[in-house]
C-alpha positions as CSV (number, residue, x, y, z in Angstrom):
1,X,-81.9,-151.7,17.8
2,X,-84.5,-154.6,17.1
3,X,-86.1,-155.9,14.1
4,X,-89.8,-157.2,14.9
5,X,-91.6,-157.8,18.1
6,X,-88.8,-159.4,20.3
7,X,-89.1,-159.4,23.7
8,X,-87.3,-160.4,27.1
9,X,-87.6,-164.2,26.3
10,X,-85.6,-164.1,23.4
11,X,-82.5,-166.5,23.8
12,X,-78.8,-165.0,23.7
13,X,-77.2,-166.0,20.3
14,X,-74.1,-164.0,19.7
15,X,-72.3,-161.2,21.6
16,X,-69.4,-159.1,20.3
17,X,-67.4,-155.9,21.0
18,X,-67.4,-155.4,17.4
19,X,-69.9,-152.6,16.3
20,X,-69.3,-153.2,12.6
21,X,-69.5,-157.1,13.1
22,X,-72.7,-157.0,15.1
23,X,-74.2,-154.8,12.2
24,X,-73.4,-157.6,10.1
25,X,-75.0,-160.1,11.8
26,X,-78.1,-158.1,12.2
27,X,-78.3,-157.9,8.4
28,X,-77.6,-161.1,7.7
29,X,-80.7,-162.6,10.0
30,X,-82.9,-159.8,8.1
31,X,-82.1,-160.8,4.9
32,X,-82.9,-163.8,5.8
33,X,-86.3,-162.4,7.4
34,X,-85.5,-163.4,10.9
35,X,-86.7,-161.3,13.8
36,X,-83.9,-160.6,16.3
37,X,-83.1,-158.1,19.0
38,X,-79.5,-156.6,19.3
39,X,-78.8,-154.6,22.5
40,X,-75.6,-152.7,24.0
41,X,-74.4,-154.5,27.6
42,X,-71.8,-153.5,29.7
43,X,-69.8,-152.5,26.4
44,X,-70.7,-155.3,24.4
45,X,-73.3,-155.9,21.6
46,X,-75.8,-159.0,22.1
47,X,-77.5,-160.3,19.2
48,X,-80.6,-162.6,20.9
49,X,-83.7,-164.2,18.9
50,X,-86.8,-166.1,19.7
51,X,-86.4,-169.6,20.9
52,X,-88.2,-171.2,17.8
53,X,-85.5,-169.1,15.6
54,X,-82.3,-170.2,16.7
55,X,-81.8,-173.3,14.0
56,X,-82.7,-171.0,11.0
57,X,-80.6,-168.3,12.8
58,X,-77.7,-170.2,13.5
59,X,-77.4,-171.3,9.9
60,X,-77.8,-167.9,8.6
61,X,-74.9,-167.2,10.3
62,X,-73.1,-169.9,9.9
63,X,-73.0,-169.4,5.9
64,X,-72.3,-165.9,6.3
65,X,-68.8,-167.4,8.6
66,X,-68.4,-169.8,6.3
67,X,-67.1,-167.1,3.9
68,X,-64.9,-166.0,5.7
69,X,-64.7,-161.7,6.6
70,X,-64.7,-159.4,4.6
71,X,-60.7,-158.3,4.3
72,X,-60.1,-154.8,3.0
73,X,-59.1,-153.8,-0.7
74,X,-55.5,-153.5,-1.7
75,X,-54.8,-149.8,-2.5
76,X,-55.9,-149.0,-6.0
77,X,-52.0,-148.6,-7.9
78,X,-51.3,-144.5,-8.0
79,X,-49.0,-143.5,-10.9
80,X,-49.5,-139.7,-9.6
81,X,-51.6,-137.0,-11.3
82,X,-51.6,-137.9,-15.0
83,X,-52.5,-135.1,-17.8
84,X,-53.5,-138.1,-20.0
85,X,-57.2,-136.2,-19.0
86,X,-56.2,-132.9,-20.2
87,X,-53.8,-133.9,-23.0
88,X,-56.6,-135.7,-25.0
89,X,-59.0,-133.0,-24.5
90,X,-56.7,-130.6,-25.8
91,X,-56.4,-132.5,-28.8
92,X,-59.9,-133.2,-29.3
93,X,-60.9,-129.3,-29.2
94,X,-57.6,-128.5,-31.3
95,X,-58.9,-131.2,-33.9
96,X,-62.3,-129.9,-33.5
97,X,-60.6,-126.1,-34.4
98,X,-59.2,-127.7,-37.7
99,X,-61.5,-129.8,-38.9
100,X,-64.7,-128.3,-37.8
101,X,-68.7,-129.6,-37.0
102,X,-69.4,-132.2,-39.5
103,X,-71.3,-130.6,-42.7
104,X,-71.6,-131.5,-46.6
105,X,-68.7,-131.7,-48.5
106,X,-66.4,-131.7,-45.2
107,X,-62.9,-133.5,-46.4
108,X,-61.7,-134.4,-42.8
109,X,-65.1,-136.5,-42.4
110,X,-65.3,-137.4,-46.0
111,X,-61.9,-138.9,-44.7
112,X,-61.5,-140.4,-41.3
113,X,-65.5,-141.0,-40.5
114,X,-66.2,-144.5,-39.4
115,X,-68.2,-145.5,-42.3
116,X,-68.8,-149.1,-41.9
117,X,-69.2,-150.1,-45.6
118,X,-65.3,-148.4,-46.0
119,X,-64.3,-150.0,-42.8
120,X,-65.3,-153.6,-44.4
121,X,-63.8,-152.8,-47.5
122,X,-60.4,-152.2,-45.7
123,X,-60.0,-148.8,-44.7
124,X,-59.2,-150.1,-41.0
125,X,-57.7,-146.6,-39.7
126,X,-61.4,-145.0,-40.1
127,X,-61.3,-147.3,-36.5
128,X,-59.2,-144.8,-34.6
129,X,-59.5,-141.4,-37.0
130,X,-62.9,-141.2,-36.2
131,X,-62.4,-140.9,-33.0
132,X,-61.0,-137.3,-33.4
133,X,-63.8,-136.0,-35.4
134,X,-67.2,-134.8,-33.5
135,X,-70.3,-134.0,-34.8
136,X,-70.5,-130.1,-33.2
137,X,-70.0,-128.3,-30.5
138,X,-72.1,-130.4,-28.1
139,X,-71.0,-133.5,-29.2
140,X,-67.3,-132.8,-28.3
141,X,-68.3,-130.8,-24.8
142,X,-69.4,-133.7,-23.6
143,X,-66.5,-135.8,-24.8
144,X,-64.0,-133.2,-23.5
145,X,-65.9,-133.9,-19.8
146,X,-65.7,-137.5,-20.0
147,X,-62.0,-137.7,-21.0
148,X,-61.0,-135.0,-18.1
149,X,-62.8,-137.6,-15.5
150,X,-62.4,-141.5,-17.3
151,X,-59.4,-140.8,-19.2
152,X,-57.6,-138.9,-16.4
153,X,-58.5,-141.9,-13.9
154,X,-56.6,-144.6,-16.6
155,X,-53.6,-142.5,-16.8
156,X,-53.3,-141.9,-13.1
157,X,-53.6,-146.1,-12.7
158,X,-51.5,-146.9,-15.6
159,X,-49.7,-143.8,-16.4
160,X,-50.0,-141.2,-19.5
161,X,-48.1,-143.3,-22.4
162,X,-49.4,-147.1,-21.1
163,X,-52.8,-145.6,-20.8
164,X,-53.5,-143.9,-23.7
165,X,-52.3,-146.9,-25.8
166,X,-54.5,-149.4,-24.0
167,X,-57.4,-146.9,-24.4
168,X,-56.9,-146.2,-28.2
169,X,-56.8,-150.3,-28.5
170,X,-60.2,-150.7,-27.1
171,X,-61.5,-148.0,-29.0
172,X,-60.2,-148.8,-32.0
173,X,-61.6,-152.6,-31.2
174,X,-64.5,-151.3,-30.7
175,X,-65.4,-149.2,-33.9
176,X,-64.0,-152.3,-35.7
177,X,-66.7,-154.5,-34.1
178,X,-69.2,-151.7,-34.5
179,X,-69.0,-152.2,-38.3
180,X,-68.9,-155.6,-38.8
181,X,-72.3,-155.7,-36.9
182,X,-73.9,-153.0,-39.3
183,X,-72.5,-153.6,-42.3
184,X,-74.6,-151.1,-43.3
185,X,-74.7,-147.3,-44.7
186,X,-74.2,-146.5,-41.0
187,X,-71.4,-144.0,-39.9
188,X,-70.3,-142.2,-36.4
189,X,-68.0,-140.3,-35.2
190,X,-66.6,-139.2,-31.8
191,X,-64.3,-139.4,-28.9
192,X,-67.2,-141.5,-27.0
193,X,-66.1,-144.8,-27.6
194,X,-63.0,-144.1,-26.4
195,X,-64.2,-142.3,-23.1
196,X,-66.5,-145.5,-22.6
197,X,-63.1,-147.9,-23.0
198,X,-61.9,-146.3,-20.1
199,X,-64.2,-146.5,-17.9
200,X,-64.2,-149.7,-18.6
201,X,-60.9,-150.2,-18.1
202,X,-61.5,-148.6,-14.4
203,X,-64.1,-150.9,-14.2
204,X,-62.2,-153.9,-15.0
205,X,-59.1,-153.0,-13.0
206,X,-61.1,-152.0,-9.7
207,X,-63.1,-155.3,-10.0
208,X,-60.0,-157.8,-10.1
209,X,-58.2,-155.3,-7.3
210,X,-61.3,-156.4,-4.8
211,X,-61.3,-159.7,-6.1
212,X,-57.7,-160.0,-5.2
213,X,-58.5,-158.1,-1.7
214,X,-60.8,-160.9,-0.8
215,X,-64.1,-159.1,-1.2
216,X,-67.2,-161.0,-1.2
217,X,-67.6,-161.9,-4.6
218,X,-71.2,-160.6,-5.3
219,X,-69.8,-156.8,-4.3
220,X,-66.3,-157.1,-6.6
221,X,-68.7,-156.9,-9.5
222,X,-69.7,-153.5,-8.2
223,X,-67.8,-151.5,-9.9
224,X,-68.7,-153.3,-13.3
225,X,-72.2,-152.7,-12.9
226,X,-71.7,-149.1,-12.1
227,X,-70.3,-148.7,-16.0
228,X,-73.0,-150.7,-17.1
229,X,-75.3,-148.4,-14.8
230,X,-73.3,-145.3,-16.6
231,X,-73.9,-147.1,-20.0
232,X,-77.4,-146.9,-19.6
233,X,-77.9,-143.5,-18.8
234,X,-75.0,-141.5,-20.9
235,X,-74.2,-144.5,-24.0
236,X,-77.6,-144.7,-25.4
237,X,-80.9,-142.5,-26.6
238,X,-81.4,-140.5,-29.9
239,X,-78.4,-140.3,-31.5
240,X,-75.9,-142.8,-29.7
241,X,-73.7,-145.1,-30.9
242,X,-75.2,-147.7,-29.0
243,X,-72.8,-150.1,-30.1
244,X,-69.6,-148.5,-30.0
245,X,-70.5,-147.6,-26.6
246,X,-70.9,-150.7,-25.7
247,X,-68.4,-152.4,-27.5
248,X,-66.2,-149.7,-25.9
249,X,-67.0,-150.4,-21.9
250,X,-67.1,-154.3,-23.0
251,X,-63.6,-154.4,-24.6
252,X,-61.9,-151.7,-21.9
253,X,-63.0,-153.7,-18.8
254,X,-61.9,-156.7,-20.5
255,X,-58.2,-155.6,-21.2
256,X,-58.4,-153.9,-17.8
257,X,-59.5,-156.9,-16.0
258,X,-56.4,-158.6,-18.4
259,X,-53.7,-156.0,-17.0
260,X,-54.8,-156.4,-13.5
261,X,-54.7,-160.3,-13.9
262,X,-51.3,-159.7,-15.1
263,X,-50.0,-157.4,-12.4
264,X,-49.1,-155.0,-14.8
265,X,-48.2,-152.0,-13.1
266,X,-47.4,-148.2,-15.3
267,X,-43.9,-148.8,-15.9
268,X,-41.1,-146.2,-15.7
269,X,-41.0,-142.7,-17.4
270,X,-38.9,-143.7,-20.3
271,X,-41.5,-146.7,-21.2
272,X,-44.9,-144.1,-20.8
273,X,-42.9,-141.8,-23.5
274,X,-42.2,-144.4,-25.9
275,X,-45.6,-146.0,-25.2
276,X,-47.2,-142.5,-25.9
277,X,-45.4,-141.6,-29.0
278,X,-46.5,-145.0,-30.2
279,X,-49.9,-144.0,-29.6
280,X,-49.8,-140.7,-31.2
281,X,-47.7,-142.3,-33.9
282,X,-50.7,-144.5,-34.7
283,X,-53.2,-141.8,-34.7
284,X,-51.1,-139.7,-37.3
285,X,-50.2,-143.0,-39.7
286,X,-54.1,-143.7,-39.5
287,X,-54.9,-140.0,-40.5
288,X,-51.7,-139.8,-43.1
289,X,-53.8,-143.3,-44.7
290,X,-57.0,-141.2,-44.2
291,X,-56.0,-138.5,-46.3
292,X,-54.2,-140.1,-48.6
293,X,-57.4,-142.8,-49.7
294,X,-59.7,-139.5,-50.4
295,X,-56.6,-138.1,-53.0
């Protein structure tokens, strides 16, 4: 394995037994655009340059030593298969059943849609209601999907109760935020800020886990810009709630990135239930407001 024209005068550098560790030090010297040659010997891997190379080589390598090797990532916390996933997208299609597509003279969206004119004029729970409510068919297929894979992840970190309550914060957050920056005749509904909250809360949580496991720091952000990455190509086009979106992964990463800070782990059985029937206790207050505004 060689990177440019090396050839037989090249002066030894570093030898190692260590595939994986020899791989690195190729990389680093061709990132740093330094020709090398790296050969197998008697069971060993020999990393050799040109003469004229060996300064700028040799403090290549020395920066990459000097921070320190890469240790491996604590395993991610495992609360065992959650139906926090399934749970919500039952309750989106069963919400979906009652209510119906959105359409002229519709009472639930007349109701619970997160208008942000009523939002700033106090009608708060529009925040979470309109999270239930989805446009059509479409609209909620694709929300159903993303809560079965982002939602499903949270509850499987955090457990069913502690996640769905975090999630529903960040949402909630979110639409909140999304009015105050229109202040306009703007209004959205659907379950999609919520999906994006938790992937950012994955995000958030995975990127303090390999902080904490002593990853390099410029690969800990990974898994932030992946939901940035996954913002760019689901959150936005025709249509999207740019900002809720947004809003959504920005405020779920950061509460995620809070609870990982703050070793929170998902807490006992007992807790998740209470935790959960807070949840769905403030989902049903909001809508019992909802209804009772439109009267």
């Amino acid at each position: 394995m060689s990177q440019d024209s090396s050839d037989d005068s090249d002066a030894l550098l570093r030898a190692t037994a260590n595939p994986t560790q020899a791989g690195d030090w190729a990389l680093v010297l061709a990132s740093a655009g330094i020709g090398y040659r790296l050969d197998q010997r008697e069971g060993r891997f020999v990393l050799a340059v040109a003469p004229a190379d060996i300064p700028a080589a040799e403090t290549a390598l020395a920066g990459y030593d000097a921070e320190g090797p890469a240790k491996p990532d604590p395993p991610a916390p495992d609360a065992g298969a959650s139906a926090l996933g399934i749970f919500s997208a039952i309750g989106l299609c069963a919400m979906f059943w009652v209510a119906g597509p959105s359409g002229p003279g519709s009472r639930w969206f007349e109701a619970g849609a997160a208008s942000a004119e009523r939002i700033a004029s106090g009608q708060w729970w529009r925040a979470l209601t309109a999270l239930t409510l989805h446009a059509d068919l479409l609209h909620l297929a694709g929300n159903v999907v993303a809560a079965l894979i982002f939602v499903s992840a949270v509850g499987r970190w955090l457990g069913g109760g502690l996640g769905a309550l975090v999630i529903l914060a960040a949402a909630a957050a979110a639409n909140l935020l999304t009015a105050a920056v229109h202040r306009t005749a703007f209004v959205s509904v659907g379950a999609s800020t919520a999906t994006f909250a938790a992937l950012g809360l994955c995000a958030g949580l995975q990127a303090v886990r390999r902080l904490r496991g002593g990853a390099r720091r410029k690969y800990a952000w990974v898994p932030l810009g992946a939901g940035l990455g996954l913002y760019a190509m689901l959150g936005v086009g025709p249509g999207a709630d740019t900002y809720a979106h947004l809003f959504g992964l920005g405020f779920g990463a950061a509460i995620g990135s809070a609870v990982a800070l703050g070793d929170m782990r998902a807490p006992r059985t007992t807790v998740q239930l209470v935790l959960g029937a807070a949840a769905l206790a403030a989902m049903a207050a909001s809508w019992g407001l909802a209804l009772h505004a439109i009267r």
